[in-house]
C-alpha positions as a Markdown table, in Angstrom:
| # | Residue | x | y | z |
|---|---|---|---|---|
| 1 | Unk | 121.3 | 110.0 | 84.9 |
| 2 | Unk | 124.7 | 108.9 | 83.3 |
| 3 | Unk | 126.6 | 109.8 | 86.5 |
| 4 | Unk | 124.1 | 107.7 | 88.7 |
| 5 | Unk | 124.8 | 104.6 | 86.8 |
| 6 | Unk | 128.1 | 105.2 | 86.2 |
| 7 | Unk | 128.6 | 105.5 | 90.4 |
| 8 | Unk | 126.1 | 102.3 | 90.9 |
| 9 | Unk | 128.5 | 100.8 | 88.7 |
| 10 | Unk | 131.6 | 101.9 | 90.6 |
| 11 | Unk | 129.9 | 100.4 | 93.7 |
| 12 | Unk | 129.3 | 97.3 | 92.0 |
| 13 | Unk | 133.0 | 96.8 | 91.2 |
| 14 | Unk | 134.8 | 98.0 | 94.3 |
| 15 | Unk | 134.3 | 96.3 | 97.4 |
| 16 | Unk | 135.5 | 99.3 | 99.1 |
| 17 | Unk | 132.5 | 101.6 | 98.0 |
| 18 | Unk | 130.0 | 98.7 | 99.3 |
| 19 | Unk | 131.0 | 98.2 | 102.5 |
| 20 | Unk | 131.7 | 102.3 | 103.2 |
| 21 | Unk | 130.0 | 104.2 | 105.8 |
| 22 | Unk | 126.9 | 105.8 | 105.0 |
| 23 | Unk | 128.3 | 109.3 | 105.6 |
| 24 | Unk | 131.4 | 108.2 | 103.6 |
| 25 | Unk | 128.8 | 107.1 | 100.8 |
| 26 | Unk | 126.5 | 110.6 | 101.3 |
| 27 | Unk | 129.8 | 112.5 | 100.4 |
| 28 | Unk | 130.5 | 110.4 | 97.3 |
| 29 | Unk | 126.7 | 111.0 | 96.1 |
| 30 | Unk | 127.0 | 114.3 | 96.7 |
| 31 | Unk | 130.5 | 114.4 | 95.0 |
| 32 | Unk | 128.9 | 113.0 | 92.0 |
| 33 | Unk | 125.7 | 115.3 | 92.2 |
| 34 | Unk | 123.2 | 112.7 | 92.6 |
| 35 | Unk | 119.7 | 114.2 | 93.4 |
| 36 | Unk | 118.4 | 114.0 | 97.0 |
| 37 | Unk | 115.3 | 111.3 | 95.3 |
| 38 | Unk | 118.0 | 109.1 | 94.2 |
| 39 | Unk | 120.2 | 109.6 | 97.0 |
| 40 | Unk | 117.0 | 108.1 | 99.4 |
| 41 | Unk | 116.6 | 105.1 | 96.9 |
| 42 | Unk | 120.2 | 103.8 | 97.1 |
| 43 | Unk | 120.9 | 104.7 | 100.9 |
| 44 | Unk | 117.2 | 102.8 | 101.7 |
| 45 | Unk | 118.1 | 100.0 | 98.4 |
| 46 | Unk | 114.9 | 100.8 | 97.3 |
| 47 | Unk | 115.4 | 99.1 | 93.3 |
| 48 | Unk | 111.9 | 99.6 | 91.8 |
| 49 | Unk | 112.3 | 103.1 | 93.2 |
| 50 | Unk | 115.5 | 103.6 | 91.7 |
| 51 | Unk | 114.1 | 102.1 | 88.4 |
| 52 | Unk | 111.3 | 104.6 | 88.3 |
| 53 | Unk | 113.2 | 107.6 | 88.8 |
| 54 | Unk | 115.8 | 106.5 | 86.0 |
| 55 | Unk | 112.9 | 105.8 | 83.7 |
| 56 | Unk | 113.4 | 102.4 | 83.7 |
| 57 | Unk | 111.2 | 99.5 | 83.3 |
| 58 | Unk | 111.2 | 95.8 | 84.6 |
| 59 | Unk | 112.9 | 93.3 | 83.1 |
| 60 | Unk | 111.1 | 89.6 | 82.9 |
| 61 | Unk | 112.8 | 87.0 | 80.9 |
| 62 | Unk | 112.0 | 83.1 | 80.6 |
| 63 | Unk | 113.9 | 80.4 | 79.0 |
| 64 | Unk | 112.7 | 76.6 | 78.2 |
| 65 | Unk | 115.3 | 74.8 | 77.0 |
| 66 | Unk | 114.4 | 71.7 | 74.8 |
| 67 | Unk | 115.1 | 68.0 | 76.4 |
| 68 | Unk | 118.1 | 66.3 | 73.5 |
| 69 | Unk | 116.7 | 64.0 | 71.2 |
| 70 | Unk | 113.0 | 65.6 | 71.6 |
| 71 | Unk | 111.1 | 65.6 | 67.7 |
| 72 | Unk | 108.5 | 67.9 | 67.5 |
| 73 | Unk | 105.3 | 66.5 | 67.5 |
| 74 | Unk | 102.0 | 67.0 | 64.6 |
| 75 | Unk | 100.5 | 68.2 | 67.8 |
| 76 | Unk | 102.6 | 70.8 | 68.8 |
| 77 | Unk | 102.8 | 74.7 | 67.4 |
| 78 | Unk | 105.4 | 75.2 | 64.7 |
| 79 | Unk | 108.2 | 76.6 | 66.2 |
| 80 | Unk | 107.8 | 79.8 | 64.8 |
| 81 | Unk | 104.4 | 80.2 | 66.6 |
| 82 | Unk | 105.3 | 79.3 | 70.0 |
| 83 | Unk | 108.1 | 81.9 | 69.5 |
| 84 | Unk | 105.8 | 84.7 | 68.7 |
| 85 | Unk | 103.5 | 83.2 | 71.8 |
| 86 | Unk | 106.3 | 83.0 | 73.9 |
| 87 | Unk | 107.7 | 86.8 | 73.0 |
| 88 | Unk | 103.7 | 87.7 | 73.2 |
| 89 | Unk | 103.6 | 85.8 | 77.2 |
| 90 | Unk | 107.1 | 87.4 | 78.0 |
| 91 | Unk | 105.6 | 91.2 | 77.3 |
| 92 | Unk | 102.6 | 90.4 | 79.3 |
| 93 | Unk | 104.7 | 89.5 | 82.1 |
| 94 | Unk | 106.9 | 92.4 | 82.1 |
| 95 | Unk | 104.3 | 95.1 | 81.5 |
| 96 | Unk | 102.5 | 93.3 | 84.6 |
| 97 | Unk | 105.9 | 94.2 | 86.7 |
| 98 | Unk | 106.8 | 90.9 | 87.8 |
C-alpha cells in the first residue's frame, strides 16, 4: 500500500507525472508494482474507489467558528457539551459517507 501513496504523492508534487501520457503513467504503475485494481482507480480517478481498496474511510470535518465579542448565553449548552455533540454529529456524518 506504502508504494501507492508514496507514487500518488509523487504525482501530487510533480507537474510532470500529472500531465504524462497514460501509457507513460501505465509504465510508472507498473514500475512501482501497483495492482491492476488500483491501477483502474487512478487511470479512471475513481477516489472512493481508491479509498476502499486502501482501506480507507471518509473523512467529514466541520468547523463553526464563534462571532468576537459573543458571551454565551444561560440558554445555551456548556461548551463542553456541544463539543461532545458536535464530535457525536461529526461521526454520524462520516460513518454516513458524506
Amino acid at each position: 500500500m506504502s508504494n501507492v501513496i508514496n507514487f500518488l504523492e509523487r504525482i501530487g508534487q510533480d507537474a510532470r507525472l500529472r500531465d504524462t501520457s497514460d501509457s507513460e503513467l501505465e509504465l510508472a504503475l507498473l514500475g512501482e508494482q501497483v495492482n491492476s485494481e488500483l491501477r483502474e482507480a487512478i487511470f479512471s480517478e475513481d477516489q472512493s474507489q481508491l479509498q476502499v481498496l486502501l482501506g480507507q474511510a471518509s473523512f467529514c470535518c466541520a468547523m463553526f467558528p464563534v462571532k468576537e465579542g459573543e458571551e454565551e448565553s444561560e440558554e445555551s449548552p456548556a461548551q463542553g457539551d456541544e463539543e461532545i455533540s458536535m464530535h457525536d454529529a461529526s461521526l454520524a456524518i462520516a460513518r454516513a459517507g458524506y
